[in-house]
C-alpha positions in Angstrom: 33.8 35.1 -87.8 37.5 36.2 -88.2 40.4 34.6 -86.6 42.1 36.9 -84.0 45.5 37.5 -85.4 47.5 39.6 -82.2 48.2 36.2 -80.4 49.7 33.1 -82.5 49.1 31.0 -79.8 45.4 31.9 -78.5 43.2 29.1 -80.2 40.4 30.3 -82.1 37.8 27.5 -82.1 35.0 28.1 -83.3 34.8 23.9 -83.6 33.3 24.4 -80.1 30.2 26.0 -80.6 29.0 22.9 -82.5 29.5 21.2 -78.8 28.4 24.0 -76.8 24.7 24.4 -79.4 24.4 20.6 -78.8 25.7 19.8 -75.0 22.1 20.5 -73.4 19.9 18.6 -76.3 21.8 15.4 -75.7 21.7 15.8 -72.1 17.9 16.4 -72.5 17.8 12.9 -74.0 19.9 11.2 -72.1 17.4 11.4 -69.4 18.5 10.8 -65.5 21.8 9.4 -65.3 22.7 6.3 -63.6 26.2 4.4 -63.7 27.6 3.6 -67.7 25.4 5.8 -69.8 26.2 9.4 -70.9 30.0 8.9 -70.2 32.4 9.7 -73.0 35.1 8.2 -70.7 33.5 5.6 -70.2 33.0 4.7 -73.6 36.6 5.5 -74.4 37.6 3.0 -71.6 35.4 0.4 -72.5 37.2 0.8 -76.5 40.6 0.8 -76.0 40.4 -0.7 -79.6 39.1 2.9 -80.8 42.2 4.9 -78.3 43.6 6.2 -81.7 39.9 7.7 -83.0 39.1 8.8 -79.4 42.6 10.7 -79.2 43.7 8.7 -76.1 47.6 9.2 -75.8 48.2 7.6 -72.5 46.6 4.0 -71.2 47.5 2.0 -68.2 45.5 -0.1 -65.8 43.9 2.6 -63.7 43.1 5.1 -66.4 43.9 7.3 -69.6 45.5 11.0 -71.1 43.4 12.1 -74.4 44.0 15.2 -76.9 40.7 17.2 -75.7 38.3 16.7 -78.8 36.9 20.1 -78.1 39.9 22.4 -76.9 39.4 25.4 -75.8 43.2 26.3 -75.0 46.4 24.7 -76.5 47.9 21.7 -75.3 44.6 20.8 -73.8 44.8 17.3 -72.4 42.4 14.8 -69.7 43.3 12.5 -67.4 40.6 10.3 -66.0 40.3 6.9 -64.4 38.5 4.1 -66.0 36.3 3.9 -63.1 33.7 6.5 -63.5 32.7 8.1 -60.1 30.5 11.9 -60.2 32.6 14.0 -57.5 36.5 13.6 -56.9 35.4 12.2 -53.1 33.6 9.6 -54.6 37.3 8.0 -55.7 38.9 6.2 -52.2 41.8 8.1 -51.6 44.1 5.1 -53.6 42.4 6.5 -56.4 42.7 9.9 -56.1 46.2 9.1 -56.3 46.6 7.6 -59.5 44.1 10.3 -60.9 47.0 12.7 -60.2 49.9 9.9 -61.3 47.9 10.7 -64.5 47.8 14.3 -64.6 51.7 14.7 -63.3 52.1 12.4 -66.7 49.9 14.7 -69.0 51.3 17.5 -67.4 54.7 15.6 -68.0 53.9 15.2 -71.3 52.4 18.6 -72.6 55.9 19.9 -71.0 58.0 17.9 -73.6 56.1 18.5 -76.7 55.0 22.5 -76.0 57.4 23.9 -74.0 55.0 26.5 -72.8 56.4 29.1 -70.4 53.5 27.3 -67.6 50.7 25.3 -67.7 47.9 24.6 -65.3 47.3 21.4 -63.7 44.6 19.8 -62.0 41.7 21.7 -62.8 38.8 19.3 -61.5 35.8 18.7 -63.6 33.3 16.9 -62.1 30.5 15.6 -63.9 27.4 17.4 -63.7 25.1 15.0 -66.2 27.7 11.8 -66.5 29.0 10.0 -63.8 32.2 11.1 -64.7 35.1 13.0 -63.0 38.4 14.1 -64.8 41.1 16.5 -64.8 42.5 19.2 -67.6 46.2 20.1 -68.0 46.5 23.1 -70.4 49.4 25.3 -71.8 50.3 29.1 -70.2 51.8 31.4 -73.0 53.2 35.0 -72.5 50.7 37.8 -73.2 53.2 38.5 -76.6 52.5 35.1 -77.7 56.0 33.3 -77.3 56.1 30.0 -75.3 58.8 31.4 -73.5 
């Protein structure tokens, strides 16, 4: 596998297929899902001891930002609230709000130390195994490869 060289800023990663081979063995395992298990979220929020391992960047009382372990773009960040819920209707709308409080801050945030020319924000990932729910902020570049 070579690295693609026409774009310095398209993120080879082949550090994903590792997650990808392994995603549907552990949810195999895991079994039926019910509330607390098969969260990495949760897990994180339960440790804020470990937010430095677990590449949170961002903690407050409703929720967290985290470096993506697994990027698949650069400048790939997650918001999620510490209360795990499977759909974004689930959350009451209060919540709903400070799950985007938290992805106006990563998007805040990816803004200061990037500087891409764009970014998308907002991008709803609801849980499909884990009782989890979160939201991806990543960069836009230009098709030459400059951030601006």
């Amino acid at each position: 596998m070579t690295q693609p060289t026409e774009n310095p800023f398209t993120l080879f990663a082949p550090w994903r297929l590792e997650y990808l081979e392994a995603l549907e063995a552990r949810e195999k395992q895991a079994g039926t899902p019910h509330a607390g298990s098969g969260s990495f979220l949760l897990d994180y929020w339960n440790t804020p001891e470990a937010d430095e391992a677990n590449h949170v960047i961002v903690r407050d009382a409703q929720g967290l930002i985290l470096l993506n372990r697994f990027p698949y773009a650069g400048g790939h960040l997650m918001a999620a609230l510490g209360e795990p819920a499977p759909t974004l209707l689930d959350y009451a709308p209060a919540q709903r709000a400070e799950l985007w409080k938290l992805v106006e801050a990563a998007a805040d945030l990816m803004q200061q130390a990037r500087s891409p020319r764009g970014s998308t924000s907002g991008s709803i990932r609801a849980g499909r195994r884990a009782p989890e729910c979160r939201s991806t902020c990543t960069c836009t570049w230009c098709p030459d490869g400059t951030a601006t």
